[in-house]
Legacy VTK file of the C-alpha trace (Angstrom):
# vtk DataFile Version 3.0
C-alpha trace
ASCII
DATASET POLYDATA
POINTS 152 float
19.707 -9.039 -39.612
18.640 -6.229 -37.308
20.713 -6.535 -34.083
19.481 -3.875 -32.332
17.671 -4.297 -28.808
14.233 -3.242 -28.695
13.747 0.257 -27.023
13.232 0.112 -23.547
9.591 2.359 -22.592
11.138 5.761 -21.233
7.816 5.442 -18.756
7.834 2.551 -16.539
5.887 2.030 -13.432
8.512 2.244 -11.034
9.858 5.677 -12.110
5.956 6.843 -11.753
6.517 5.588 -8.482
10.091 7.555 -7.752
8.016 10.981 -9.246
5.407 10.193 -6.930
7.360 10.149 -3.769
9.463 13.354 -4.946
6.063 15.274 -5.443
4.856 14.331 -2.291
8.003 15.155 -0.409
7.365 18.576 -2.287
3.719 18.891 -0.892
4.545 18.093 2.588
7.627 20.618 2.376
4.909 23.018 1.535
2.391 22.161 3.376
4.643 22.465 6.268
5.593 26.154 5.280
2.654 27.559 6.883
2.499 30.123 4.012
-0.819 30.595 2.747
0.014 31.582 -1.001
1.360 27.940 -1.349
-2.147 26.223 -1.169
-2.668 25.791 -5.028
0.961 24.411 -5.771
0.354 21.851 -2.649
-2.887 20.944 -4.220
-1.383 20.715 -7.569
1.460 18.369 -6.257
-0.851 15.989 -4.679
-2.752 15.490 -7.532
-0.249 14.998 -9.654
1.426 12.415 -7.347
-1.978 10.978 -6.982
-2.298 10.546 -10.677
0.891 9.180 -11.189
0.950 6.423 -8.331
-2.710 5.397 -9.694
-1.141 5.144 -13.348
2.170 3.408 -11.997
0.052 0.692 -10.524
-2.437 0.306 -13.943
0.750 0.364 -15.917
2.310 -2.314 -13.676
-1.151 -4.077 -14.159
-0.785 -4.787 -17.729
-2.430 -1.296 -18.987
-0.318 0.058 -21.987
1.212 3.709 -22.096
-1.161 4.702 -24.895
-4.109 3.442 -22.523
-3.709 5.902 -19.654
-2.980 8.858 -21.946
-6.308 8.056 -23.892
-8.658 6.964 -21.344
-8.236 8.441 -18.286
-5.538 11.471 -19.164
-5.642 13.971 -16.114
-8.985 12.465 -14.482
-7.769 10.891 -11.258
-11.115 9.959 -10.260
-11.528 7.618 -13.293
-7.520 6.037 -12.699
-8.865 5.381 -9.170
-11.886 4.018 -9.548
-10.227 1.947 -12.009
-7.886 0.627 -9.292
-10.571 0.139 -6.798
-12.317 -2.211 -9.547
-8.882 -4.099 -10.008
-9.887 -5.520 -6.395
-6.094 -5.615 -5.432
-6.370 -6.668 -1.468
-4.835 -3.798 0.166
-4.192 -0.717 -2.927
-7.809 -1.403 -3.835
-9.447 -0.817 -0.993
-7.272 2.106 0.522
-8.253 3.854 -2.810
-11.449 3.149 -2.382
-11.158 4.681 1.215
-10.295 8.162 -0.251
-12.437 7.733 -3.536
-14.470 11.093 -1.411
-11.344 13.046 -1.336
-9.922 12.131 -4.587
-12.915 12.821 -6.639
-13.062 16.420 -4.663
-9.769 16.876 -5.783
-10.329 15.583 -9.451
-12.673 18.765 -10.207
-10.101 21.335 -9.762
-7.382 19.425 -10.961
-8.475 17.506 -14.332
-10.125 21.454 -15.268
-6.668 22.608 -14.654
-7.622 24.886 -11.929
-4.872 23.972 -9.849
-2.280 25.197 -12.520
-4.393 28.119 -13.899
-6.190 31.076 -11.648
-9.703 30.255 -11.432
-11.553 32.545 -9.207
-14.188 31.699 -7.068
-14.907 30.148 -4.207
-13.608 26.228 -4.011
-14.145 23.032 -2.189
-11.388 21.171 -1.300
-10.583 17.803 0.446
-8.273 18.191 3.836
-4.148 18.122 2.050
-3.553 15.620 5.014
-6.255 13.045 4.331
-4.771 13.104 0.454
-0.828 13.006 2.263
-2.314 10.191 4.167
-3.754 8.632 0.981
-0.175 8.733 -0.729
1.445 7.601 2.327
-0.193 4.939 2.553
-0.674 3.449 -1.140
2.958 4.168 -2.443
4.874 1.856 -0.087
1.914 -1.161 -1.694
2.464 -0.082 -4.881
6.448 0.031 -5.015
7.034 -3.236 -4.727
4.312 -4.006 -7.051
6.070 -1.189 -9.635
9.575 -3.154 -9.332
7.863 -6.804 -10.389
6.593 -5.446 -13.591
10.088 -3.787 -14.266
11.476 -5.121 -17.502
14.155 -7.442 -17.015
17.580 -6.369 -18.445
LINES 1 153
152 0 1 2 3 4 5 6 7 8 9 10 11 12 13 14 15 16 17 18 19 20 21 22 23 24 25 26 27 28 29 30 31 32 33 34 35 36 37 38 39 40 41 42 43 44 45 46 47 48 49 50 51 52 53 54 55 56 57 58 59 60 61 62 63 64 65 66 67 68 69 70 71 72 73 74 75 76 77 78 79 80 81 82 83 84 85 86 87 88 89 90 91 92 93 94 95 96 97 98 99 100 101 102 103 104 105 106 107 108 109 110 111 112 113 114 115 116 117 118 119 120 121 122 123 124 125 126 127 128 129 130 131 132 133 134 135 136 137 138 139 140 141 142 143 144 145 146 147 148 149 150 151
């Protein structure tokens, strides 16, 4: 008789919600440095906190690990226009909101741009309409992160 526990997932929702607030903490430190070499890193850590606060609330939706990877990977438009279709009262429509800014985003950072030199001349969204973005959709999707914790 096997008496071990089942593994616990070593990604749940909730710590894609405790990455998210660190990277944005790290954007806004950044942003606030005034320095202008810092632009790409302070794009790169708001996408990346805007990917994983989408994926925290799909994975606290029911979507398995294995799902995100495979169908929406690095594209944070598709994660967020999968959240806007969830129809969630407040996350939904606050995503929808910044759907403009996020899929501006998207291009540079699903092609990687935002981690690898690209040169040429870019288009980005305003870094404090996509602070205000995670501002305002982590605190909804916290508590919704903690519900779908697994019990111990």
């Amino acid at each position: 008789m096997d008496t071990t526990a089942p593994e616990e997932p070593r990604t749940t929702a909730i710590g894609l919600v405790t990455d998210a607030k660190e990277m944005l903490m790290a954007a806004e430190i950044l942003n606030g440095s005034g320095v202008w070499e810092v632009e790409r890193p302070t794009y790169y850590l708001l996408g990346h906190a805007t990917e994983i606060i989408l994926k925290a609330f799909l994975l606290a939706g029911g979507e398995e690990l294995d799902q995100l990877k495979n169908l929406y990977g690095h594209d944070i438009a598709k994660s967020a226009k999968k959240v806007v279709e969830a129809k969630h009262n407040a996350i939904s429509s606050i995503v929808d909101e910044y759907l403009p800014d996020i899929e501006l985003l998207n291009f540079y950072y699903k092609a990687k741009e935002l981690e690898y030199r690209v040169t040429g001349t870019k288009w980005s969204p305003q870094k404090e309409r996509l602070i205000a973005l995670l501002h305002a959709v982590i605190p909804l999707i916290e508590p919704v992160a903690y519900q779908a914790y697994p019990a111990r």
